[in-house]
N, C-alpha and C positions, 0 to 999 in steps of 0.2 A: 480450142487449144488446151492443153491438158497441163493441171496447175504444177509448178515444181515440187517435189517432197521436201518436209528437213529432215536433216538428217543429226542436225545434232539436237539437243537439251540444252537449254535455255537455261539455266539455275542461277540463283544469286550465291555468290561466293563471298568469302570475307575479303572481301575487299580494304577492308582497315585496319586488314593485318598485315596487309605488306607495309612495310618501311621505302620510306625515297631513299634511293641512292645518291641522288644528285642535288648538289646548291651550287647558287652563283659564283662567280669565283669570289666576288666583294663582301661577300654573304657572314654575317655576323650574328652566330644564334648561342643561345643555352640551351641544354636538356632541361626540362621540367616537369613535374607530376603535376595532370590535371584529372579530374574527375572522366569517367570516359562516359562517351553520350550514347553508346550504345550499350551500357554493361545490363547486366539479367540484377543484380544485386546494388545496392545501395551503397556509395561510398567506393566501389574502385577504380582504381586510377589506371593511368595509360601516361607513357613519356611520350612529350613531346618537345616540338624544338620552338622555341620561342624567340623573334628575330630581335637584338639590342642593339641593330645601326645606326637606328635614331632615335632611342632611347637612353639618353643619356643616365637616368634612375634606375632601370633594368641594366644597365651595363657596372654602374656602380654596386649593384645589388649581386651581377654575376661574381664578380671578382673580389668579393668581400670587403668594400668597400664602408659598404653601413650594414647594418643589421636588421633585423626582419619588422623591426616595429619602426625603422624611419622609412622601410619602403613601401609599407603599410600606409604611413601616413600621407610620404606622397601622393601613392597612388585614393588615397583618399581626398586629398587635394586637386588631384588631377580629375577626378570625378568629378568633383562639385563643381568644376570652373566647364566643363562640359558639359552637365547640368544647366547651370545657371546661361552657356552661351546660347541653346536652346529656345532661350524664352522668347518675348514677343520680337519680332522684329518692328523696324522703326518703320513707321508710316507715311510717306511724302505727303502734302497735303498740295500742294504745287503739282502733280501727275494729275490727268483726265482719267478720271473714275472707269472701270472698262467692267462689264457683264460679266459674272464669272470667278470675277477676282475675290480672290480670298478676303476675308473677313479680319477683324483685328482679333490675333490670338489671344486667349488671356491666361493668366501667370496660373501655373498650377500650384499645391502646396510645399509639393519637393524642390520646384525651381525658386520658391520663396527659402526655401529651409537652406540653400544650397547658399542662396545669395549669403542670409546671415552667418554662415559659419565662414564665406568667404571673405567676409568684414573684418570681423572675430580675428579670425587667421591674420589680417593687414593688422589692425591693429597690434598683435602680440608679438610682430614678425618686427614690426616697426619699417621704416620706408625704403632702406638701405636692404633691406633681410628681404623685405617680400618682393622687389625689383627683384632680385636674384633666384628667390624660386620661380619668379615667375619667366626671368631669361631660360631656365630649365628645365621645368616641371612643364611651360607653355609651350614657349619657342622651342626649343628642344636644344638649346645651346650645348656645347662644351664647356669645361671651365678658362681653358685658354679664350674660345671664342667668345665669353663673358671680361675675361679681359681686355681681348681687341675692344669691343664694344665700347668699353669705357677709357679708352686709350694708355691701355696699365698691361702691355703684352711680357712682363718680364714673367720668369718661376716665379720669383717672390709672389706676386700679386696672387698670379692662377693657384700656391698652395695657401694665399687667404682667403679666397672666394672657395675651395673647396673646402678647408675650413671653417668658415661662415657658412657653408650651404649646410654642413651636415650637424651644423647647429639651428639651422632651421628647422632641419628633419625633425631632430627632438623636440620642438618645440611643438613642431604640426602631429608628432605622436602622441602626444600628450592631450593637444587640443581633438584630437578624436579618438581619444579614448582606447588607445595602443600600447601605452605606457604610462608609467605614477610618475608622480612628482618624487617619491620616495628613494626613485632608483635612476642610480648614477649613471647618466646617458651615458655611451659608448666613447663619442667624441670627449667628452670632457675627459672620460678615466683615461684614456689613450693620451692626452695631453698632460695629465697629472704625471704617468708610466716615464714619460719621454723624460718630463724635469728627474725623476729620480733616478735617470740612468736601466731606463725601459726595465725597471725588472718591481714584480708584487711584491709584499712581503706579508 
């Protein structure tokens, strides 16, 4: 039997050049510049769309909400608490031993480092501050849904918790090294601005 011909050529084409046409309909993204992974040169970027359905920090961060060093920090927060959940899991001693079974993991130095700045961070946040990054930064709450939580669904509440959050943001810029102590967070100047009748001078 005589083998078929091809007749076309095979080649690889840029395939990462085309752009989607198509999102969900519920679909919640920003444009962004990231590094591009196939570039010939060092340092250039490529837009991408980055989803903030369930990122409550990314959605704050699209709509100018905070500013580049609380989402910084966040998202420096939100590493470490990923890091750190990593680490050993816990061991039954109560389960029949089975052939096979993994070993107990042990702590690396970054899941150690991760842990203490996660301390750190409680400590400075205080118990009130750091429930609430963590209803958001973790859980991935709303501010309203941070309200229901605590049974406080009116505006008032939800614009003290977004209030309070974006004073934690400052705080977690700070503690990783995003921002000085010398310079007046965002949230605070924006709350000075409002008492004098929103205007600088």
């Amino acid at each position: 039997m005589a083998r078929a011909k091809r007749n076309k050529s095979y080649r690889i084409s840029k395939n990462h050049d085309r752009p989607g046409g198509d999102l969900p309909r519920n679909a919640e993204v920003v444009a962004v510049e990231v590094d591009d992974p196939l570039a010939l040169e060092p340092g250039e970027k490529i837009t991408a769309l980055r989803s903030i359905r369930h990122d409550p920090l990314g959605r704050l961060h699209a709509h100018h909400q905070i500013d580049d060093a609380q989402y910084q920090g966040g998202r420096a927060f939100q590493n470490d608490w990923e890091r750190a959940e990593r680490g050993p899991q816990a061991i039954d001693p109560g389960r029949e031993h089975v052939d096979g079974a993994q070993g107990r993991e042990s702590i690396t130095e970054g899941q150690r480092q991760a842990v203490l700045r996660l301390n750190r961070a409680e400590r400075e946040l205080g118990a009130d501050g750091a429930a609430i990054v963590h209803d958001v930064l973790v859980q991935g709450l709303t501010m309203e849904q941070v309200g229901q939580k605590r049974g406080l669904p009116s505006q008032r509440w939800t614009d003290y918790f977004s209030r309070r959050f974006r004073e934690c943001l400052d705080r977690l810029a700070m503690l990783y090294g995003f921002a000085t102590a010398n310079v007046t967070p965002k949230s605070v100047l924006v709350g000075v601005l409002r008492q004098h009748g929103g205007r600088s001078r």
